[in-house]
N, C-alpha and C positions, 0 to 999 in steps of 0.2 A: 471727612478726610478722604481723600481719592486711594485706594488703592494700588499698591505700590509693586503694580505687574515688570517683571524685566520687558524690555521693547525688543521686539526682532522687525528689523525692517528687510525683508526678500525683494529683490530687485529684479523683473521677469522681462517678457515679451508677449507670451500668452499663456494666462493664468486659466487655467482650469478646477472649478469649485465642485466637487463633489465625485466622487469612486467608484457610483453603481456601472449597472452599465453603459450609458452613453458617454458617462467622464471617462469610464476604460478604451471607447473607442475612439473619443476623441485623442485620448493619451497618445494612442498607437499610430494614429496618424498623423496628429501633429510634429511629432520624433520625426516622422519621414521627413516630411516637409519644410521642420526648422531647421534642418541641418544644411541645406546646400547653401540658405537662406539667413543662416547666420545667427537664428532667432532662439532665445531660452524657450522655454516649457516649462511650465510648474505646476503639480496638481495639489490640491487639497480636502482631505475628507475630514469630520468628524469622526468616524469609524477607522480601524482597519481595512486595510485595501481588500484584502483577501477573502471578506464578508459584509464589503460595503450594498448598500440600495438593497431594492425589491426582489433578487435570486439569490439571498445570501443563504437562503436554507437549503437553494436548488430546485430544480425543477423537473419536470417527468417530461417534457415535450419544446422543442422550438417552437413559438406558433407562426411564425411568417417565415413561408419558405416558398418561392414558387416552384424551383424545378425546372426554370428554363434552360439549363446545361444538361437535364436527361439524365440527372442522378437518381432523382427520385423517383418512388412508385405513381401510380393514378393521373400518370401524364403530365404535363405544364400549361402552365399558367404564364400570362404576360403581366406588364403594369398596368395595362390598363385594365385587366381582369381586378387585379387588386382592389384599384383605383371601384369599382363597380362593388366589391364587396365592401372595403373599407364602409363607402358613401353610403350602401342601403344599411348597414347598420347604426349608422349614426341618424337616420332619418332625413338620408338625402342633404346634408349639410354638412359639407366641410371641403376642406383646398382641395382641390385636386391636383395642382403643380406640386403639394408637397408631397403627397401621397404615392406619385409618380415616382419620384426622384426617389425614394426609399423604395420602392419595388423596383426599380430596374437597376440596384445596388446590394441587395439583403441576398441574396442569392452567395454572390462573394464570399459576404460574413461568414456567413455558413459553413461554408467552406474551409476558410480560416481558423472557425472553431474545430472543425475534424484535425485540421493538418498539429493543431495547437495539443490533442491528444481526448480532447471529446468524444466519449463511447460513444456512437449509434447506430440505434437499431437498424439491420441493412436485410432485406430477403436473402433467399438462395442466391438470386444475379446479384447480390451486392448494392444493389440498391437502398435508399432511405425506406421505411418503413413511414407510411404516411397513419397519424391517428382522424384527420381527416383531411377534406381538400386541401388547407393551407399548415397544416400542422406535421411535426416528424417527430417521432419517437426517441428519445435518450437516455441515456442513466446519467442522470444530469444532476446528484448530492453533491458533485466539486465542478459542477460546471463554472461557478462566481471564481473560484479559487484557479479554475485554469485562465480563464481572462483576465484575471488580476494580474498573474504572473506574466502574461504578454504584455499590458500596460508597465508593469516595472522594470522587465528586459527595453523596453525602448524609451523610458524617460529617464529609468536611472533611479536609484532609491535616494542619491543626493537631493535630487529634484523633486520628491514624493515629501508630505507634508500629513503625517498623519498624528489623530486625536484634535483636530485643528478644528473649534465651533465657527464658523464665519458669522457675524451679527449685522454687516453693514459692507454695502457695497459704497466706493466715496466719486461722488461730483466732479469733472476736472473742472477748478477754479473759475476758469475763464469760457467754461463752456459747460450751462447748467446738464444740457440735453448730449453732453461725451463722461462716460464711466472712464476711471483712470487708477480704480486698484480697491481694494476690499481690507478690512482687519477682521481678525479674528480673536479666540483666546485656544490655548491649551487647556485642556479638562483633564492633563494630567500634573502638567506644571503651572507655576506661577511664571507664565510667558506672556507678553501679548506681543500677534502678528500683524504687521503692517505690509501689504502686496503691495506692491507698484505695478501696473502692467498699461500696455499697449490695446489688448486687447482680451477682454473677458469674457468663459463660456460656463452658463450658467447652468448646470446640470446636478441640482441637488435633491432628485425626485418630488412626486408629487404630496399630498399632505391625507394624514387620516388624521383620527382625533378630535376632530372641529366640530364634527358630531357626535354628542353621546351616543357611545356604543352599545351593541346587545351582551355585549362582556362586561361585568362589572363587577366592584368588588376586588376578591382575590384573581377575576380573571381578566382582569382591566387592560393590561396586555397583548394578550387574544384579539389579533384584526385581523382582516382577510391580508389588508393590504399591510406594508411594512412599521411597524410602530414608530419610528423613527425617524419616518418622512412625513416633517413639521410644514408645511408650506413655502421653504425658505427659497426657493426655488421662483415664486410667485411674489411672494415677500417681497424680495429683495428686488428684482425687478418692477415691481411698484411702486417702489418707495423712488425709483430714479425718472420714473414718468413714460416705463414703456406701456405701448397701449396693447391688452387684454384683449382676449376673445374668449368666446363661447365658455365665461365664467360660469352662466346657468347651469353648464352638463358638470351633474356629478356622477359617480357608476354606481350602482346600486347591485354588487356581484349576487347572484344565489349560489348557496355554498350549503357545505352539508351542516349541520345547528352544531353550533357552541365549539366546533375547533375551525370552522372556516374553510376543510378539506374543498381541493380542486372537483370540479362535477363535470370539466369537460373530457375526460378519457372515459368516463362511463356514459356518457352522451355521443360519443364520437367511435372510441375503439370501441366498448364493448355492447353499445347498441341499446344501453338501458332506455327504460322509461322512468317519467316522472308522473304520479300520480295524486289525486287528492286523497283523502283516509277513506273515501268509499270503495278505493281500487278505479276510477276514473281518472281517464288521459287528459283533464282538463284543455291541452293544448288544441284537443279536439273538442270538446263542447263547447269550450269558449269562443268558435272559429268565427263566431257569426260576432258578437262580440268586440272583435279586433277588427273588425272591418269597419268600423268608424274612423280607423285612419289608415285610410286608404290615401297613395297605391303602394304604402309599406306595407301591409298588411299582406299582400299574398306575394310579394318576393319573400326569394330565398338566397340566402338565409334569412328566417324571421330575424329581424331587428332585436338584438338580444331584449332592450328596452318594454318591447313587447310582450315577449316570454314572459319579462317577470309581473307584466301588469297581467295576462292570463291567471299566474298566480295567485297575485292580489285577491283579485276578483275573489276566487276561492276561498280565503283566508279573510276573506271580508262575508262573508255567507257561513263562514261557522264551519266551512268543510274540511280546516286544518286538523293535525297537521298531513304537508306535503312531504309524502315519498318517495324516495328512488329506488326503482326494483331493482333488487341489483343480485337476488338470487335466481328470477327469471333473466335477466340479462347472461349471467353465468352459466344456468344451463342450458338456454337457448343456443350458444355456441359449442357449449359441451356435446350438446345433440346433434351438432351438425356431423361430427367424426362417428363413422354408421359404426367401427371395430370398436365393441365391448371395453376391450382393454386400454385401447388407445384413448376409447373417451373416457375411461378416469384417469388417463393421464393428462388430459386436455384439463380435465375439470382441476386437476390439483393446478398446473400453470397457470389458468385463468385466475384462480386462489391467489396464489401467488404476485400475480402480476399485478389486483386492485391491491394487496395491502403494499407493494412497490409503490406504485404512482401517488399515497400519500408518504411514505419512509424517504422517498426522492424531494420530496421538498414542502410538505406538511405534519411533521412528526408529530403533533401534536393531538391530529385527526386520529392516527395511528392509535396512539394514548388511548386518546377515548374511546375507540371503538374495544380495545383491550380492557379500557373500567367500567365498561358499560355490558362488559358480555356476549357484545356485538360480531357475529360472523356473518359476514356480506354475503357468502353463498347461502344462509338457510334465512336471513330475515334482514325487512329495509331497513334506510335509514332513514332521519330525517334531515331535507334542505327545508334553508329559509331565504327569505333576501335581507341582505344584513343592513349593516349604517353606511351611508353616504360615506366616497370618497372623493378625493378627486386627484385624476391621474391622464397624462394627456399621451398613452402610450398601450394603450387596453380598450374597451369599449366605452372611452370617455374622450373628451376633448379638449379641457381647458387646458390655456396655455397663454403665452405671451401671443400678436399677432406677429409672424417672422416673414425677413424675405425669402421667397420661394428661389427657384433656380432661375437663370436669364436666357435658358433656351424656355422654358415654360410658364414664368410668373406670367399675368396679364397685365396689360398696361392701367387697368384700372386702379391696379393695386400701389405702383410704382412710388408715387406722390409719399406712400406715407413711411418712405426710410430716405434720413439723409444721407443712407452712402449703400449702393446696392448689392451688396455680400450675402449669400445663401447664409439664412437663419440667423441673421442680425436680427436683432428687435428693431422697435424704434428710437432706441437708444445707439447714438454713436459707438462703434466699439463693443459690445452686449448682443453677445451670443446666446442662442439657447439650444436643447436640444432633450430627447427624450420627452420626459413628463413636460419639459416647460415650454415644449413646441406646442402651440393650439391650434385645433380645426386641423391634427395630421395623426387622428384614431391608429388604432390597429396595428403597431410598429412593434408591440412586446417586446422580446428581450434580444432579437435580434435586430428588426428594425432599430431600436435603441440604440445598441451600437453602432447601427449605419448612419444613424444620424447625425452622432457624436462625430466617425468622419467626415461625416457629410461641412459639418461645423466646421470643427476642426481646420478641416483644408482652406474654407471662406476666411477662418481666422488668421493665418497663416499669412495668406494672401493680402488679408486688411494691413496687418503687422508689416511688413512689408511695403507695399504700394503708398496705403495713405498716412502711417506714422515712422518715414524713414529718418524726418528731422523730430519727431515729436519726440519730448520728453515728458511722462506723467512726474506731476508736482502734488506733493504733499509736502504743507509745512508742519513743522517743529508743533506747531499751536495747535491745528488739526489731529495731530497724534493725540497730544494732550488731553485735547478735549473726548476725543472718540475713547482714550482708556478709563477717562471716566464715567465718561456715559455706558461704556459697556461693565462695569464692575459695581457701576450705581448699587446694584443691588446685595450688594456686601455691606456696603457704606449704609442701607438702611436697616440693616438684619443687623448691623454693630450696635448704630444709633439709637435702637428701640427694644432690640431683643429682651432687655430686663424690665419692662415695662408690665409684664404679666408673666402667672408663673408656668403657664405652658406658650413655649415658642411659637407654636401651630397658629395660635387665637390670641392676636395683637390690633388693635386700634387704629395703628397705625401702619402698617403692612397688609401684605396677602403672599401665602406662599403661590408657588406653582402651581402645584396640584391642585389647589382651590379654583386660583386662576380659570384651568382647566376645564374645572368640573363647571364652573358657572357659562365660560363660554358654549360647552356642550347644552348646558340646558337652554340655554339662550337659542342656538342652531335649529336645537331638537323641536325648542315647542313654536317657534315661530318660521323656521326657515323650510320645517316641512321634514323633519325624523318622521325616525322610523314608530314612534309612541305615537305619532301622529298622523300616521299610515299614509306619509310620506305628503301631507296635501298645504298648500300654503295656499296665500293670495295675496295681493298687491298691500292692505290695509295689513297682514299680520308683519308682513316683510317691512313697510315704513315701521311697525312699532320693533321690530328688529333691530333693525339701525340703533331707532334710540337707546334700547337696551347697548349695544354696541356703543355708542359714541358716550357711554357711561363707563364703559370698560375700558374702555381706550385711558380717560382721565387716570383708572385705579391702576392701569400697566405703570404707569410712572413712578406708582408702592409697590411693585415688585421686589421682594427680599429673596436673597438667598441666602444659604448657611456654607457651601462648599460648592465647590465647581461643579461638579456636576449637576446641580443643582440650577447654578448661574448657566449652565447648557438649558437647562428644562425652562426659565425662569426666557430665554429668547427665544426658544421654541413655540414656546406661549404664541410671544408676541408677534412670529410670524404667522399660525393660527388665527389669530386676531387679523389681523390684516388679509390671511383669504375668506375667511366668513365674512367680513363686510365689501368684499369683490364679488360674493356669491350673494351676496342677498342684493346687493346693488346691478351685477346681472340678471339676476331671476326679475327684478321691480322692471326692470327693460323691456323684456319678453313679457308681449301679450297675445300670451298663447301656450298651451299645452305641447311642447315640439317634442317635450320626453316623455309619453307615460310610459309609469311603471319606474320611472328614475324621479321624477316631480309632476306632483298635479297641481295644477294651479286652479283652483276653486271658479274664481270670477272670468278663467280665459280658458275653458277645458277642452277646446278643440286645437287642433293646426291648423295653420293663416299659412296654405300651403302657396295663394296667391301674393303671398308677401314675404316668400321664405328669404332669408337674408342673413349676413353675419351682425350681431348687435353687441358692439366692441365697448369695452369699458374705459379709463385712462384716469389717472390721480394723478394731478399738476400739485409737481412738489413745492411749487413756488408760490400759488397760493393755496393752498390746501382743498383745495375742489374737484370730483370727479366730475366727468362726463362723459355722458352716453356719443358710440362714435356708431354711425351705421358702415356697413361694407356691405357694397352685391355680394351674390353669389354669382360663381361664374363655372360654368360646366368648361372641363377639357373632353370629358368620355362620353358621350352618349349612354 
């Protein structure tokens, strides 16, 4: 029997799915833009606005900032300098038209965040306080909460849709390859939402979880990245036949062990090092090492990627664990102030200042170092590299392939959107931006936003221009059918629940959690985890799949008991659907282009003569992927 959710059908112009930050800056700028224009806005999160995406805890630093207005400290930077860093840390692969377009615009943001009431750290002149080249210091525990609030002063809390799960982006009728509106449910009422829109921006972060974590147990929860962000972002954009890039990159962060704590303010401000348990700078005797992939290898910045396979290396040799000095860090700067007194005042600030940079947006780290006995000035800690993510806004890249801007895209690329709007997919209509942009690294939390503008305004303009007569069509029957496919999983939890006497262990269902755990083991042992020190190869990825394409049959016994629940129970299923985008991009690449992020056994070098985008795509129509190739095309020397 179907589930007997009330229906809300919202009626928009452009619909924006998700809160973190690039849905808040798309918020803000499509307000501008719809209003001369006639056009609604509507956003929608799962979460509260105020604590939606990946800075919901906060953050100690903006990391993309250039400083070409002469705010900041350590001089400026251009786009195309960006553009130069972005690319060597991704190992010389990814857009450079998009990468452009958000540095010669993030600057702005930035800006905006002060004006919005964002503390930051400023010199004696007033300046930004750089923690390094491209980073600015902040007291940033309500930075989510001050952006959220500019998102709602310009959309309007009527137009704001929150606790809203989305499960399904929908078809328009008559046109397989144009998006024309999305349902959702409520996880706190018995609602289900029906969008209509004109045009969709897809901004629902990027996905952990997929891989068994190093957290487990009671601390299952514990990830670097957001727990929260399921794939749907990927998901859903698959399911509609936009075509994927650089699925293979997942990030592999080094973080300090068991709370995930940030390790770039002690690599950057306070000048730490990282060490093997000998007291050895590994970075430095690995050097010979890392020069098998060359010519990343001796730019600078080292290719995060690198860093962490340095480590590896160590932790593959017995010499864990890896430390970060962080009481010679502390008093290295302590010593630098020659007056007595002045430098235990130096020393208590410095004190001060590492256990800030995790209480700003790690609390967690904080914790442990407080149950562990742990004080950063007199003894280290330990980092590790943790479980695969994927996030296409940080030192990773997967993401939809999008249009670039049309003073910069190349022509080569043009062919593959039917209608040419900055960060369209290759879906009519289907916007993307932040995590779901691919091959446009390095954006963090302020690029994010810019990009969400960046969106936003393209959307705006599509809204407008190319659907002035369109009207999105969902029928009555459609509804029907999508409430019951998204509530399926009540309908089998009714059906079967008395069939044994613990709920959990049923014959004929699988809860979430299980779900979960099975897809992680599937990930972990074949797609190349962390228990597996990170290595695959083409033969363990096909047996992948088939694990996968057995999982897939058992999502259809998905049970749930309560909505929250029926949230975790699509969660899943969008998980599912980017492990086998991930292990169907990794089967493409023959070639090693991440170490230290994936080894692939049977291809362990770079095919740096063949370097290229190797694009994925799921035709909804007949159930088939395929591999799509894209040059690479240099704009920066």
């Amino acid at each position: 029997m179907a589930y007997e959710a009330e229906i809300k059908i919202v009626e928009t112009d452009v619909l924006i799915l998700g809160g973190g930050m690039s849905g808040c800056g798309a918020a803000v700028e499509a307000a501008y833009w719809a209003k001369p224009l006639g056009l609604k806005v509507t956003l929608v999160d799962k979460a509260a606005l105020d604590r939606a995406g990946a800075v919901a805890m906060g953050l100690s630093a903006i990391n993309t900032y250039l400083g070409m207005s002469g705010r900041g400290t350590y001089g400026q930077w251009t786009p195309a300098d960006f553009v130069r860093y972005a690319r060597t840390d991704l190992m010389g692969l990814l857009r450079d038209d998009l990468i452009f377009d958000v540095g010669r615009h993030v600057d702005g943001t930035v800006h905006l965040f002060e004006e919005w009431g964002l503390p930051m750290w400023k010199d004696e002149n007033g300046k930004y306080i750089r923690e390094g080249p491209w980073q600015i210091m902040i007291n940033g525990e309500s930075y989510k909460v001050i952006v959220a609030e500019a998102a709602k002063n310009a959309l309007g809390l009527e137009n704001i849709y929150e606790r809203v799960c989305i499960s399904h982006l929908i078809p328009d009728p008559n046109d397989a390859n144009r998006v024309c509106g999305a349902v959702g449910f409520s996880v706190r009422e018995d609602k289900f939402y029906v969008f209509k829109a004109k045009a969709i921006i897809c901004a629902m972060g990027g996905a952990v979880h997929v891989f068994r974590p190093r957290s487990q147990g009671e601390g299952l929860g514990r990830s670097w990245y957001a727990p929260w962000n399921a794939g749907t972002t990927y998901a859903l954009m698959m399911q509609m036949g936009a075509e994927m890039t650089q699925m293979d990159v997942r990030f592999i962060p080094a973080r300090y062990k068991d709370a995930y704590g940030p390790v770039g303010a002690w690599f950057l401000l306070f000048k730490s090092k990282a060490t093997n348990a000998f007291g050895e700078e590994y970075m430095v005797t690995r050097k010979e090492e890392l020069s098998k992939f060359e010519p990343y290898a001796s730019m600078k910045p080292l290719p995060t990627c690198l860093r962490n396979h340095a480590m590896m290396i160590e932790i593959k040799e017995g010499k864990a664990p890896i430390l970060m000095r962080t009481p010679e860090a502390i008093a290295a700067l302590a010593e630098s102030v020659p007056d007595e007194k002045e430098r235990a005042k130096k020393f208590k600030e410095l004190e001060a200042e590492a256990w800030e940079d995790f209480l700003d947006m790690t609390i967690s780290q904080a914790i442990l170092w407080a149950a562990e006995n742990i004080e950063p000035e007199k003894e280290p800690s330990e980092i590790m590299p943790s479980e695969p993510v994927f996030i296409g806004s940080h030192s990773g890249s997967a993401g939809a392939w999008v249009c670039g801007p049309s003073d910069l895209m190349p022509a080569e690329y043009k062919d593959a959107f039917p209608a040419q709007y900055n960060r369209m997919t290759t879906v009519l209509g289907l916007f993307t931006c932040g995590d779901g942009a691919g091959a446009s690294s390095h954006k963090f939390s302020s690029g994010s936003f810019t990009e969400g503008r960046i969106a936003a305004k393209a959307a705006c303009r599509f809204a407008s221009e190319v659907c002035a007569d369109y009207k999105p069509e969902i029928s009555e029957d459609q509804v029907m059918k999508y409430r019951e496919e998204v509530y399926k999983p009540f309908a089998i939890f009714e059906q079967f629940k008395g069939a044994t006497t613990d709920p959990d262990i049923n014959p004929n269902y699988i809860r979430p959690h299980m779900f979960m755990f099975r897809l992680q083991k599937i990930m972990d042992e074949y797609a190349g985890g962390w228990a597996n020190g990170y290595v695959t190869s083409d033969k363990m990825l096909e047996r992948g799949l088939l694990k996968i394409q057995f999982l897939k049959e058992d999502s259809e016994k998905l049970a749930a008991e309560t909505l929250h629940e029926l949230q975790r129970a699509w969660e899943n299923v969008h998980r599912m659907w980017m492990a086998e985008a991930h292990l169907r991009g990794l089967l493409a690449k023959k070639e090693t282009r991440y170490p230290g992020y994936y080894y692939k056994a049977d291809y362990p070098d770079l095919d740096e003569a063949n370097k290229k985008f190797t694009n994925v795509r799921f035709n909804p129509q007949s159930g088939e992927w395929e591999v799509i190739e894209r040059p690479f095309i240099a704009l920066v020397d």
